[in-house]
C-alpha positions as CSV (number, residue, x, y, z in Angstrom):
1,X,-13.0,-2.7,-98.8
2,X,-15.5,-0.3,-97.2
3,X,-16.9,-3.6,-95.6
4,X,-13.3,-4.2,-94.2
5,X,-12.6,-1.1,-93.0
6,X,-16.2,-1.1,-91.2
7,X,-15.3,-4.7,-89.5
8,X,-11.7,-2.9,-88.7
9,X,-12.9,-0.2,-86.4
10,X,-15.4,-2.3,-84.8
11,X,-13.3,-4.7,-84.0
12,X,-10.4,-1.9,-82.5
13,X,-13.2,-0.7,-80.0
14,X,-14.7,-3.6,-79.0
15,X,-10.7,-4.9,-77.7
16,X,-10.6,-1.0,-76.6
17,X,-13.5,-1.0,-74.6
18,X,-12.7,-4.9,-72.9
19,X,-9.1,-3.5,-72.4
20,X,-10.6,-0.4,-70.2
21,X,-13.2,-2.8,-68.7
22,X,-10.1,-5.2,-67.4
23,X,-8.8,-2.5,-66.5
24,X,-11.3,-0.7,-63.9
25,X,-11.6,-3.9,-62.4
26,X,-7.9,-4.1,-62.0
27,X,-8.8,-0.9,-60.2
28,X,-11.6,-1.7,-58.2
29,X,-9.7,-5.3,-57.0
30,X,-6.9,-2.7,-56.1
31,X,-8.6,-0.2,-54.2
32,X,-10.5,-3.3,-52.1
33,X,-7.3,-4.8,-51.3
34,X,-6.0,-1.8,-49.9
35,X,-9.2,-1.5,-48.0
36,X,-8.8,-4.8,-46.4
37,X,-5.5,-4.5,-46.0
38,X,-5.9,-1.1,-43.9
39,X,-8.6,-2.6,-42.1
40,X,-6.5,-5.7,-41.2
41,X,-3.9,-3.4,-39.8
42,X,-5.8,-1.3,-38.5
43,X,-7.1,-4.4,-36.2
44,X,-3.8,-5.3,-35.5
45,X,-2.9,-1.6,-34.4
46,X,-6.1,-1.9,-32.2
47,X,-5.2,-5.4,-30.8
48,X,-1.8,-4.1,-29.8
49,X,-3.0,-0.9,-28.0
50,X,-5.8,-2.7,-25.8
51,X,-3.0,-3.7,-23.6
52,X,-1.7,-0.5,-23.6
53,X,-4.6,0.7,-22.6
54,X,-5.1,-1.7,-20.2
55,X,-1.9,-0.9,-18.4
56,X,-2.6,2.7,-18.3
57,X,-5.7,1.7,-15.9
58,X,-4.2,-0.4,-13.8
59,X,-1.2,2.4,-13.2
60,X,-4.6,4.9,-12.3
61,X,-5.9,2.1,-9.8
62,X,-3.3,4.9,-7.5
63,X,-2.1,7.8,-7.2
64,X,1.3,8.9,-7.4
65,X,1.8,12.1,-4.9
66,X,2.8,14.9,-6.5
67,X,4.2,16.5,-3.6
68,X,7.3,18.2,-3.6
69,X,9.9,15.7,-1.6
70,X,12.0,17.9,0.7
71,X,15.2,16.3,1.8
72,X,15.6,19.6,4.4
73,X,12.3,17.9,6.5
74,X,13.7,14.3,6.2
75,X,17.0,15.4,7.7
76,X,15.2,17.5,10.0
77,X,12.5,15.2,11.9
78,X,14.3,12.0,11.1
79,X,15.3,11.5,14.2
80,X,18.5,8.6,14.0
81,X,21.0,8.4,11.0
82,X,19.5,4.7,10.0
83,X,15.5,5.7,10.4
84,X,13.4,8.0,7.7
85,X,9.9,8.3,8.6
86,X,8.1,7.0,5.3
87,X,5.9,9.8,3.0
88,X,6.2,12.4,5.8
89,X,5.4,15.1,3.6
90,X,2.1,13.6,2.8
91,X,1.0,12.7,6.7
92,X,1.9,16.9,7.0
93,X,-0.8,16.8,4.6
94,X,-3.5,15.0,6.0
95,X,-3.3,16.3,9.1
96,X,-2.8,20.2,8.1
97,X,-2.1,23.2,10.3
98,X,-5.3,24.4,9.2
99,X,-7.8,21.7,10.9
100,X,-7.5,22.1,14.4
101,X,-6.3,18.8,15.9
102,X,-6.4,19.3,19.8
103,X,-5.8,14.9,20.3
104,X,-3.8,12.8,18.5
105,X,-2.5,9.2,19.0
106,X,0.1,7.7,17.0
107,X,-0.4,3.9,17.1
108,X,3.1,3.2,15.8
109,X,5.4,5.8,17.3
110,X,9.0,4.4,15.7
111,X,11.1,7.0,16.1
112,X,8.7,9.7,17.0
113,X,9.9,10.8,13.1
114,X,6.5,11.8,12.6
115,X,5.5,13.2,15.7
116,X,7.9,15.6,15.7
117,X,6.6,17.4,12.6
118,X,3.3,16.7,13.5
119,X,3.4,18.5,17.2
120,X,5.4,21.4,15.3
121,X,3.1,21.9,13.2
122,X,-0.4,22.2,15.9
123,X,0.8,24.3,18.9
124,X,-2.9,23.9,19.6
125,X,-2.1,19.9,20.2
126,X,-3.2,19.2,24.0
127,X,-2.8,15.5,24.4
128,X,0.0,13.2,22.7
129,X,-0.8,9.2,22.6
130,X,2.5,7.3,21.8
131,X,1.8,3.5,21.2
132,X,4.7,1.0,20.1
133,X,5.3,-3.2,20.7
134,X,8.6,-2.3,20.3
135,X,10.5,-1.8,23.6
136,X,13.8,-0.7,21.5
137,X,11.9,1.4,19.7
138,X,10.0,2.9,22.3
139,X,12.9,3.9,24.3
140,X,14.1,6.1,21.3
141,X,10.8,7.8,20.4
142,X,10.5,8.9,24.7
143,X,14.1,10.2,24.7
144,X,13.1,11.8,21.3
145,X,9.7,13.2,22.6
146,X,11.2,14.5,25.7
147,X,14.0,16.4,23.9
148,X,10.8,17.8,22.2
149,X,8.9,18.6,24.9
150,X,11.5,20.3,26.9
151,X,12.0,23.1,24.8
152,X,10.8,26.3,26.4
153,X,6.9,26.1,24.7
154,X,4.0,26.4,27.7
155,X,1.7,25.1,24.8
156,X,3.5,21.6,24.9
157,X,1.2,19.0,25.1
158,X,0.8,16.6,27.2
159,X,2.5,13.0,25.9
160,X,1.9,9.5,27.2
161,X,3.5,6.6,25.7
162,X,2.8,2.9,26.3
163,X,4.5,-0.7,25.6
164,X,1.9,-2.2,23.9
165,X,-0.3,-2.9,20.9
166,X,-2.4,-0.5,18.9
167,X,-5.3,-2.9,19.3
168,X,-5.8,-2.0,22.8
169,X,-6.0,1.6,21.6
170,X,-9.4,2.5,23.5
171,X,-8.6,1.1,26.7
172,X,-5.2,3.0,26.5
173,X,-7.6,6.2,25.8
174,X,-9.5,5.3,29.0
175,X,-6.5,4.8,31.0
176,X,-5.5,8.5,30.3
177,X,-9.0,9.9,30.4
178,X,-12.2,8.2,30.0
179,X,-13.7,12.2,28.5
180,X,-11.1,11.1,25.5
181,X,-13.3,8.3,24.3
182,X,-16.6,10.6,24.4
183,X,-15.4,13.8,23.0
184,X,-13.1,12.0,20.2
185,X,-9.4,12.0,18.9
186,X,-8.9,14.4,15.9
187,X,-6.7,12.4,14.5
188,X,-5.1,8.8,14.4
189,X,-1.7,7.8,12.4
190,X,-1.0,4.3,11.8
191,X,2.4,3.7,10.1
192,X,2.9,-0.6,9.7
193,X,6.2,-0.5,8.5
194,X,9.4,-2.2,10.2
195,X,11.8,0.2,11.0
196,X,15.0,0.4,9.9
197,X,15.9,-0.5,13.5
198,X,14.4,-3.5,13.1
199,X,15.6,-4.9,10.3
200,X,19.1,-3.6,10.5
201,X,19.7,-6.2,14.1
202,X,19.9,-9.4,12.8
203,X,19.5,-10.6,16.5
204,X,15.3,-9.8,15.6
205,X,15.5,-12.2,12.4
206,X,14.0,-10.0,10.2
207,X,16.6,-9.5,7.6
208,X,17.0,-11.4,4.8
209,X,20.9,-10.9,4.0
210,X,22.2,-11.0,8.1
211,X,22.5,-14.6,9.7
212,X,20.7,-14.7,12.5
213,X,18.0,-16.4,15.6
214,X,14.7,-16.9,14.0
215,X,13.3,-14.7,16.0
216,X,10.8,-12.3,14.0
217,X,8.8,-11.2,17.3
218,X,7.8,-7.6,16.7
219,X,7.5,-7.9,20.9
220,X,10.3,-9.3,22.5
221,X,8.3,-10.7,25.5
222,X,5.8,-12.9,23.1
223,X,5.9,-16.6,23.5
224,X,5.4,-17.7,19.6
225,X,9.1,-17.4,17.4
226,X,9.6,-18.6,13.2
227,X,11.5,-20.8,14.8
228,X,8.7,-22.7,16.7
229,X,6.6,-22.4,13.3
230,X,8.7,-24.2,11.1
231,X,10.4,-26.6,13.5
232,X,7.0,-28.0,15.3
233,X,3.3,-26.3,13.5
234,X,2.1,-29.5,11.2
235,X,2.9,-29.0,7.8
236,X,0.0,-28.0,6.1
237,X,0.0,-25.5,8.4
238,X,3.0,-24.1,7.2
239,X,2.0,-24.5,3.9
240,X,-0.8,-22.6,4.3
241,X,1.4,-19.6,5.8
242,X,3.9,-19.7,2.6
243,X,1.1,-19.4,0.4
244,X,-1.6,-16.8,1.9
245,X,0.4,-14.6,4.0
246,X,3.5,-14.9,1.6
247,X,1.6,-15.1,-1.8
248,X,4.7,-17.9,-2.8
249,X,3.4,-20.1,-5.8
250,X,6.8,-22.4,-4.9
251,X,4.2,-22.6,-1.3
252,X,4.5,-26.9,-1.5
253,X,8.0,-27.4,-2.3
254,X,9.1,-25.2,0.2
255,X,6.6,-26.9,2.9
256,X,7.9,-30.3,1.7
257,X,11.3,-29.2,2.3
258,X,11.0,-27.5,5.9
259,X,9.6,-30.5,6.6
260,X,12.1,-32.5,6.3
261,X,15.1,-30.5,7.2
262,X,13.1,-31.4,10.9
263,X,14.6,-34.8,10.8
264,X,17.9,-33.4,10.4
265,X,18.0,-31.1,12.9
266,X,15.8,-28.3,12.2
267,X,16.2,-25.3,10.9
268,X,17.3,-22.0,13.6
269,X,19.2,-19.5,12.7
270,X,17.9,-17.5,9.4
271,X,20.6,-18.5,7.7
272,X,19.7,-22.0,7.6
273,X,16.1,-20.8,6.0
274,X,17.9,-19.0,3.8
275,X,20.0,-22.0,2.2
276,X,16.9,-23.9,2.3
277,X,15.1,-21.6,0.0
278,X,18.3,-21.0,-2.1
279,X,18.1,-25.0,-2.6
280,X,14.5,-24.8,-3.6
281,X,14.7,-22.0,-6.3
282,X,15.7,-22.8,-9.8
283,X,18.4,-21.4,-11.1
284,X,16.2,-20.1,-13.9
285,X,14.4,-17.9,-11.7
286,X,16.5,-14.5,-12.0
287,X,19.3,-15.3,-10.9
288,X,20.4,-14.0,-7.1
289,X,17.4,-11.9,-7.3
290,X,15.1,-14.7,-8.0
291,X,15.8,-16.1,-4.5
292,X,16.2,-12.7,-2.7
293,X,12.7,-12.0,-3.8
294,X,11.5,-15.7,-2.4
295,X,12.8,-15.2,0.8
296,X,11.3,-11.8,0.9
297,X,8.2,-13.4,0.4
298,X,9.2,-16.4,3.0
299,X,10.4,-14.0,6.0
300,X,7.1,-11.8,5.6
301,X,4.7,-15.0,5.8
302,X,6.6,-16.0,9.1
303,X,6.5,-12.5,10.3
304,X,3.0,-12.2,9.8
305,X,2.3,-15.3,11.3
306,X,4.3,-14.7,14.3
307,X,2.7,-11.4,15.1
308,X,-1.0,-12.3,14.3
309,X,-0.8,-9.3,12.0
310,X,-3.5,-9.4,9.8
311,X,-6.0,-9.9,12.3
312,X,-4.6,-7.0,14.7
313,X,-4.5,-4.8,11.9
314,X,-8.2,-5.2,11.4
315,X,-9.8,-5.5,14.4
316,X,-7.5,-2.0,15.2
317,X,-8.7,0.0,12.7
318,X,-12.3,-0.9,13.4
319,X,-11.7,0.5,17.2
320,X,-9.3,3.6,15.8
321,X,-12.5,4.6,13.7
322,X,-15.0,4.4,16.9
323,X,-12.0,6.3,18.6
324,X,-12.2,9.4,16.2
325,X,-14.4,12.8,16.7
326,X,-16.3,13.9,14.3
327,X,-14.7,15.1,11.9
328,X,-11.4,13.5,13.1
329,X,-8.9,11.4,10.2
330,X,-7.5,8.1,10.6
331,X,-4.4,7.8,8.0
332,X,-2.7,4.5,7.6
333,X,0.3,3.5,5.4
334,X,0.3,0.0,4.5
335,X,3.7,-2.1,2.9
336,X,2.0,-4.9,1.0
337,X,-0.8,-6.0,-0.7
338,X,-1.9,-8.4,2.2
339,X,-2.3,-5.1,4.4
340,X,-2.9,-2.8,1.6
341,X,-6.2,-4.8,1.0
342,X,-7.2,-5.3,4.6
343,X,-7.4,-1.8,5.0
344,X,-9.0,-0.8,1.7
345,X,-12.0,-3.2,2.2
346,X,-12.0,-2.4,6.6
347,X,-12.8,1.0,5.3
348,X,-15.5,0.6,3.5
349,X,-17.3,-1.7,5.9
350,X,-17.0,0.9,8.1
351,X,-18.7,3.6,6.3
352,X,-21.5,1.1,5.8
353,X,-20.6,0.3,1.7
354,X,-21.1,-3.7,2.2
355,X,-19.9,-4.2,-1.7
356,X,-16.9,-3.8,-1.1
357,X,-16.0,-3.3,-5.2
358,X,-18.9,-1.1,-5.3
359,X,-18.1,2.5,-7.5
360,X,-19.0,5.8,-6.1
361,X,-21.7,5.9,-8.9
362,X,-23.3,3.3,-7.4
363,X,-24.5,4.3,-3.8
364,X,-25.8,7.8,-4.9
365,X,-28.9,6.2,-2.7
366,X,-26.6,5.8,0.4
367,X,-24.6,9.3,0.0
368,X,-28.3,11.2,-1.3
369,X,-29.8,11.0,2.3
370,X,-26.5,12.9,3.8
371,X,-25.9,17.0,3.1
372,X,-22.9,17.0,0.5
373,X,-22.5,20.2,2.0
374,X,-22.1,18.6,5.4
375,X,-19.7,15.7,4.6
376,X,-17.5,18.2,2.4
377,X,-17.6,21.1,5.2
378,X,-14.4,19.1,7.4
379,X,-12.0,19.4,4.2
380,X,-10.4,22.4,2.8
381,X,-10.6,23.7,-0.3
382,X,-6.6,23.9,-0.7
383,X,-6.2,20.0,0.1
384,X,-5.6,19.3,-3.3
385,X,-4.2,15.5,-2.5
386,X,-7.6,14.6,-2.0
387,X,-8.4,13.7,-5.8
388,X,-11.7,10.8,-5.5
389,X,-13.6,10.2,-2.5
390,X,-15.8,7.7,-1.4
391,X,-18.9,8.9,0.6
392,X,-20.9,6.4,2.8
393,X,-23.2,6.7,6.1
394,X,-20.8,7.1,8.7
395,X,-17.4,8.4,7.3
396,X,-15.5,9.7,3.7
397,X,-13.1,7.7,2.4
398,X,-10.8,10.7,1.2
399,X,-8.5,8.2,-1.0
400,X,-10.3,6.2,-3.3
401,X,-7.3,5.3,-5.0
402,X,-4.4,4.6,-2.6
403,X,-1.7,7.3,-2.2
404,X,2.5,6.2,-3.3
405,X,5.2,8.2,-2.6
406,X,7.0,10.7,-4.9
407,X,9.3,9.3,-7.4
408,X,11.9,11.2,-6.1
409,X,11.3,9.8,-2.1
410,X,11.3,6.4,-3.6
411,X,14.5,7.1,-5.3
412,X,16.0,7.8,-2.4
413,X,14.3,5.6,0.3
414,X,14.1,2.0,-1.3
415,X,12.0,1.2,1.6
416,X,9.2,3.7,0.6
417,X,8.7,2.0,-2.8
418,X,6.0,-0.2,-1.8
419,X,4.3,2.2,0.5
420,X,0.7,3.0,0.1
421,X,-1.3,6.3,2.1
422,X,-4.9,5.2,2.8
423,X,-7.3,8.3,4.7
424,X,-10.8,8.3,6.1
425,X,-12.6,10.5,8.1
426,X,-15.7,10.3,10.3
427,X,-19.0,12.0,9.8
């Protein structure tokens, strides 16, 4: 019995003593599930934040200005009931009533919108340059400038305006004075925006949603029209329009079909264009907006075309930059990514950076050999829109990232929504 009893016991811890043993590893496969598990979703919380992230870069890639907008100002220097001069706070900005600016061209005058704040703003100003293609547009910005200009003020500047292209902008310098190419202009605005003007007379052909010639000349007495583009250039040249200047993927079907719409008749009013690229976007493709946006797209590739824009634009700010006085800013507000890029990568050949993706990190070399102290000594301390520069040999790129408009402007200005504020300033 003893025996038994012995054999009893033994046998209760022994099933005891598996039964806690099954049990810890009941435990332990527990406790390494949950590990894996955690660690799988934790991999799947970081896989869906790396977009995210990703996102939140490509929004820094510019900079929103945090400037107050002031509906008073826009009312004020405005000018006409259907023009707003675009980011006009921020242009106030660049050129400040603390840096002197004695000379100062405007290569895209409008409707003189920012002229008028500008000149209020430096009673020190002694020679206004007015440029515009535009004779309509012209003819406002001189009645505009006069108005200005006759109010009692001795310290008005002088103000010359001219009919023509800002890429003649140093000969128009010589023809005032030859001693305004040596000693330099202070500062340079370049606004490439259409105006409201513009766009609003369908007679011009620039609008979208008004039938009208297919015009698109920015200067009225040019030879070259859309019309002439898509009726007669061969049809890979058109294709080649649609698809660089316009960035349209649809670029072949919309060749092929301006193509043939020659042998039955052409296409001349915008109108007609319009139908045409109704016909060639699917229904799938958003709707009314879908095509609205495709003919955005079409009408800028023929504008750009028209008015050899790209290349003007370059070449221009090249001679704007040898225009400038030490010291002296050239501001430019681009509308699209075409012109957006043009200038972003003109600047930096221009201050000698010939990467043109290259970081500020990486030419400490080129910026090492010039006084920081020197290059930093034209910009004042309380210009707090100047976040990142870019320094090179000959000027400062004083927007590394490009400045947008307030939220509140582009709320109320549709037409400032893709604008982008681009500065430099020579050495």
């Amino acid at each position: 019995m003893a025996i038994a009893s012995t054999l009893s016991s033994s046998t209760s811890k022994l099933f005891s003593f598996a039964s806690l043993s099954f049990r810890l590893r009941t435990l332990t496969t527990t406790a390494r599930s949950a590990r894996s598990n955690c660690s799988v979703a934790s991999k799947k919380r970081k896989e869906k934040q790396e977009p995210r992230q990703r996102v939140v870069v490509k929004e820094k890639r510019r900079t929103r200005s945090d400037r107050e907008f002031q509906s008073e100002t826009i009312k004020r220097y405005g000018g006409t009931g259907n023009h707003i001069p675009v980011m006009l706070g921020e242009v106030l900005d660049v050129f400040p009533a603390s840096k002197q600016l004695r000379y100062f061209v405007d290569c895209t005058v409008g409707a003189a919108g920012h002229y008028s704040a500008i000149i209020e703003g430096h009673p020190e100003m002694e020679v206004y340059i007015g440029l515009d293609v535009d004779p309509v547009a012209l003819e406002k910005a001189r009645a505009r400038i006069n108005s200005v200009l006759h109010d009692p003020n001795p310290s008005s500047p002088k103000a010359y305006t001219f009919l023509e292209n800002f890429r003649y902008v140093k000969s128009l310098l010589c023809d005032v004075d030859e001693k305004l190419v040596e000693t330099g202009i202070d500062g340079i605005l370049m606004d490439l925006g259409m105006s409201s003007m513009q766009v609003n007379d369908p007679q011009r052909g620039f609008s979208v949603l008004a039938n009208g010639p297919l015009d698109m000349r920015m200067d009225p007495q040019a030879s070259l029209k859309a019309e002439d583009i898509l009726n007669s250039w061969p049809d890979n040249e058109v294709g080649r329009i649609l698809r660089d200047y316009g960035e349209e993927s649809n670029w072949f079907s919309l060749q092929n079909r301006i193509v043939r719409a020659r042998s039955q008749g052409g296409l001349h009013t915008t109108g007609d264009l319009v139908d045409l690229i109704k016909s060639a976007t699917p229904l799938s493709r958003e709707g009314r907006q879908g095509w609205i946006k495709t003919a955005t797209r079409v009408f800028q590739a023929l504008r750009i075309a028209v008015n050899d824009e790209l290349k003007t634009l370059e070449d221009s700010l090249y001679a704007s930059f040898d225009c400038l006085a030490p010291g002296g800013r050239l501001a430019v507000i681009s509308f699209h990514s075409l012109e957006d890029r043009i200038v972003k990568q003109t600047f930096l050949d221009i201050i000698n950076i010939k990467d043109r993706d290259v970081d500020v990190d990486m030419i400490e070399e080129a910026a090492g050999k010039q006084d920081l102290r020197k290059i930093m000594s034209g910009i004042d301390e309380n210009e707090a829109w100047i976040k990142q520069t870019v320094q090179g040999l000959r000027g400062i790129i004083l927007t590394k990232r490009p400045i947008t408009p307030s939220e509140t402007e582009e709320s109320l200005n549709s037409r400032a929504r893709s604008a982008k504020l681009r500065v430099i300033q020579k050495l």
